[in-house]
TIMI-366017 format. One record per atom (N, C-alpha, C): residue in one letter; x, y, z. Coordinates in pm, whole numbers, plus 50000, padded with zeros to 5 digits. Layout:
<rs>
AXYZ
...
</rs>
This chain:
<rs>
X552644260163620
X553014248163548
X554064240463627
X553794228463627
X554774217863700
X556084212863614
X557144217863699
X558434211763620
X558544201263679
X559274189963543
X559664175663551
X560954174663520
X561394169963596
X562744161663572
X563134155563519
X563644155263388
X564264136363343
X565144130863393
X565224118263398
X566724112963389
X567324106363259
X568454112463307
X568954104263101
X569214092763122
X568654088062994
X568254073862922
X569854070662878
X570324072362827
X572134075962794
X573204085762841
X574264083862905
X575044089162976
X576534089462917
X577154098662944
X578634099462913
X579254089963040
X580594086162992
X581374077763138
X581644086563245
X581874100663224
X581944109963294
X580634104863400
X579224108863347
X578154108263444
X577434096263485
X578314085863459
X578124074963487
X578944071163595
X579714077263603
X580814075163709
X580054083763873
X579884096163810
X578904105963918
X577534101463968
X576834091663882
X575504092363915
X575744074263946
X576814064263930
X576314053764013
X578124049464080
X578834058564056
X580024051964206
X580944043764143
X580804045763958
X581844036063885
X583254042763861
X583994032963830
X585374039363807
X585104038763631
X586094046863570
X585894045563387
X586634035763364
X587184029463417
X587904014363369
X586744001863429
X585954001163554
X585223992963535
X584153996163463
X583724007063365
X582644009263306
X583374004363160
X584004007163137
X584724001763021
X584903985863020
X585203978663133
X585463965763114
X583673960263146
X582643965063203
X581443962063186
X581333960163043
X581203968862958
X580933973662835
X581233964862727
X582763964662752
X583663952962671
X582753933062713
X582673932362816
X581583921262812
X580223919862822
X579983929762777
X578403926962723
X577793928462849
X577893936062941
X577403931963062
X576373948963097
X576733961663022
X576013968563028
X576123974762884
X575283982062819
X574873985962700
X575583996862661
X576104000162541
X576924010062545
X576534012262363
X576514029762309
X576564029462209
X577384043562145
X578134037762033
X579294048262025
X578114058761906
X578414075161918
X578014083761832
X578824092561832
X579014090561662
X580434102361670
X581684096061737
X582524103061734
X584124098661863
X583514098061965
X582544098962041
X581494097362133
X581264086762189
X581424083162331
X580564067762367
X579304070462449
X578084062762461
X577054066162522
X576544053962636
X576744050562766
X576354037462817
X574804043062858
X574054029562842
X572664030762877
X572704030762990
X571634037663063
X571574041363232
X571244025963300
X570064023563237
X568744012063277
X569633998263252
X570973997363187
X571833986863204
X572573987663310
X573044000063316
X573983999163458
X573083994063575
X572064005763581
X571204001563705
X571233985263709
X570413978563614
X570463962763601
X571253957363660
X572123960863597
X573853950363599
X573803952463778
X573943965363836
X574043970763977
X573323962064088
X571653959364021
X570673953064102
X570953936864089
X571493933163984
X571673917064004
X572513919064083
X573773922464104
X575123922764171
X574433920864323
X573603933564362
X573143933864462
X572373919864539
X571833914064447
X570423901464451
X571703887964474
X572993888664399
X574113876964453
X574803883064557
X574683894864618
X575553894864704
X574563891364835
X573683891764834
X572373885364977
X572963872264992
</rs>
């Protein structure tokens, strides 16, 4: 049987920081302007992956 990998769809700031190179204050000030998706559960915060990526790839597309 073939193992699959996921990637998570929602991330702690912890692994958001590990898996795209952010600091937790610019993930926090993303967040605060609407600029990547974030949803609190519990005392818990959760940022969406597929926003960061986004937010990451426009950045990329103005910096050309």
């Amino acid at each position: 049987m073939q193992q699959v990998e996921l990637e998570p769809l929602w991330v702690t700031y912890d692994e958001a920081r590990r898996l795209f190179g952010l600091s937790r204050t610019t993930l926090w000030r993303l967040l605060r302007q609407d600029r990547i998706r974030g949803a609190r559960v519990g005392r818990s915060v959760r940022l969406e992956a597929q926003s960061i990526q986004d937010y990451l790839q426009k950045q990329a597309e103005a910096f050309d």
